[in-house]
C-alpha positions, 0 to 999 in steps of 0.5 A: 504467483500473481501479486495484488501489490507490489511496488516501484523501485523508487517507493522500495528505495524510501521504505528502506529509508523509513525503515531504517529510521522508524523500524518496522513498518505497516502500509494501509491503503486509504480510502478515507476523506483525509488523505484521499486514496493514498497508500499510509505508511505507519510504524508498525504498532502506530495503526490498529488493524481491524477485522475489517481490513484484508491484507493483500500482500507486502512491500518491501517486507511491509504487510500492506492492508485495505479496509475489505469494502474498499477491497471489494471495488480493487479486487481486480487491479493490481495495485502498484505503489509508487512515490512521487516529489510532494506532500502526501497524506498528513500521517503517512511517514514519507511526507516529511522527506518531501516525498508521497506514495501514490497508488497506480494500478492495472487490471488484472488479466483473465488468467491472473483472475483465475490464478488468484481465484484458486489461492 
């Protein structure tokens, strides 16, 4: 099964942190002028999740979503979340830890196209 998010051990390892702290969490890629591109990381309950929004998958047992429009251009990478040393986005919860998440990605090969198409 293809994956259109996944993440690094390192970002699994501080979600596990944050969970253990906030509860259940929710991820939503930013595409806003805030905070960049960066993937959010909310309490669940914290972010009201539009019509708009498309979940794409999940991350350490996190739903993770992308506004549609933004999900139009990225639908052909998968999307690698990662966590970095530094200040990310001001209302994502990692930031206090000294830690960011960060999004990298990758093209999706022809046949991973294909196979998302027939889901």
């Amino acid at each position: 099964m293809v994956e259109r998010v996944l993440a690094t051990a390192e970002a699994l390892g501080l979600i596990e942190k944050l969970k253990a702290k906030h509860g259940p969490l929710i991820f939503h890629q930013s595409g806003g002028c805030c905070d960049g591109s960066s993937p959010m990381c909310y309490p669940e309950g914290d972010l009201l999740i539009g019509d708009l929004d498309v979940k794409i998958g999940e991350i350490g047992g996190c739903p993770f979503y992308i506004h549609h429009r933004q999900y139009d251009y990225w639908k052909h990478t998968q999307l690698i979340i990662d966590v970095v040393d530094g200040r990310g986005g001001m209302f994502s919860l990692e930031g206090v830890e000294g830690k960011r998440f960060l999004t990298r990605s990758r093209a999706f090969t022809t046949e991973e196209n294909e196979a998302l198409r027939a889901n």
